[in-house]
C-alpha positions in Angstrom: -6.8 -14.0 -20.1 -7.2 -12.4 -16.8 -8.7 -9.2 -17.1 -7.7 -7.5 -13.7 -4.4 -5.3 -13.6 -3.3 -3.6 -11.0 -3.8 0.0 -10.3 -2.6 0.9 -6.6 0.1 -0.5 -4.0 -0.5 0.0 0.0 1.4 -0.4 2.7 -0.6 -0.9 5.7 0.1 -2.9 9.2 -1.4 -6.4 7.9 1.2 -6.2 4.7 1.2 -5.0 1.3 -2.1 -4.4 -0.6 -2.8 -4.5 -4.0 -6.3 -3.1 -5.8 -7.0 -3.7 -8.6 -9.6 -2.8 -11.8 -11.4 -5.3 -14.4 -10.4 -3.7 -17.2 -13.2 -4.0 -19.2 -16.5 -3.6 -16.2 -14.1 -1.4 -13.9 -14.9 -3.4 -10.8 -12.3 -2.7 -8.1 -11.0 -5.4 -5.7 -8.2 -5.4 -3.3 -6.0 -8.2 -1.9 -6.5 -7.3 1.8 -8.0 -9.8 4.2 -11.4 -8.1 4.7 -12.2 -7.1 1.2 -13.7 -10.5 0.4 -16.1 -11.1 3.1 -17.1 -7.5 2.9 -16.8 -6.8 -1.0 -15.2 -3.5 0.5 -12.1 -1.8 1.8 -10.5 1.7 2.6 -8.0 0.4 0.1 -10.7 0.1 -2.4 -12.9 3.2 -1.2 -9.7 5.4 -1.7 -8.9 4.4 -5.3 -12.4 4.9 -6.1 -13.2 8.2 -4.4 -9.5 9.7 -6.5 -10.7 8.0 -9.5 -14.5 10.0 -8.7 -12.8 13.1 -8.2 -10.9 12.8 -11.7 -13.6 12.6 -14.2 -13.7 8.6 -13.5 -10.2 8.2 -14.4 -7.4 6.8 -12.1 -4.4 8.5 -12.1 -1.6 6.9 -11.4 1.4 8.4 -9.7 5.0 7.2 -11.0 8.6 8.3 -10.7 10.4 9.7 -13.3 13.0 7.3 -13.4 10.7 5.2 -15.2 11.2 6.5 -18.7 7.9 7.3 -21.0 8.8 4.3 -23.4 8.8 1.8 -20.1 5.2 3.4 -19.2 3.9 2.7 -22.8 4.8 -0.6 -23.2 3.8 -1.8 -19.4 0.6 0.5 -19.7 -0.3 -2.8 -22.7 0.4 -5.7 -20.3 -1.0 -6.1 -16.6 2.0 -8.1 -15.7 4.2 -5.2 -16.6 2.0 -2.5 -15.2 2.2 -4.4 -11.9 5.5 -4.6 -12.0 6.2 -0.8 -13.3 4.2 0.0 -10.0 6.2 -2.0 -8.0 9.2 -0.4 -9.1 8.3 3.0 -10.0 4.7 3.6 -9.0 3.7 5.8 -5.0 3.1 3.2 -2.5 0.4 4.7 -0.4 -0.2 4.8 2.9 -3.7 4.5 4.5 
């Protein structure tokens, strides 16, 4: 079972970025091309400093649209999470 879901979406010049969080340790990574050379990213460094500033929980931004039932049953499976974010979730820009 993978253990990593996704928590944030960026755009940024060199593409789309994705960080995500071991669910169980809390370890942040991000797909960007210098987080794994360097073990560290703004992408990374911004979800972490938000998730410092609220009491060590991320929160995650997502439209309306997406109806409370959808965020349940996605907020269970990493797949769906990811693709709730996709679809619903604020694409930041850095």
């Amino acid at each position: 079972m993978d253990n990593w879901q996704v928590v944030q979406l960026f755009l940024s010049d060199t593409g789309v970025h994705e960080v995500e969080m071991h669910l169980s340790s809390e370890k942040l990574r991000c797909s960007c091309p210098g987080f794994p050379s360097r073990s560290a990213c703004k992408h990374v460094k911004f979800v972490q400093t938000k998730k410092n500033r609220n009491g060590g929980i991320y929160p995650i931004d997502v439209s309306n649209r997406a109806s409370k039932m959808d965020t349940a049953i996605a907020s269970k499976d990493p797949k769906l999470f990811r693709e709730l974010l996709i679809n619903h979730g604020k694409i930041e820009v850095l």
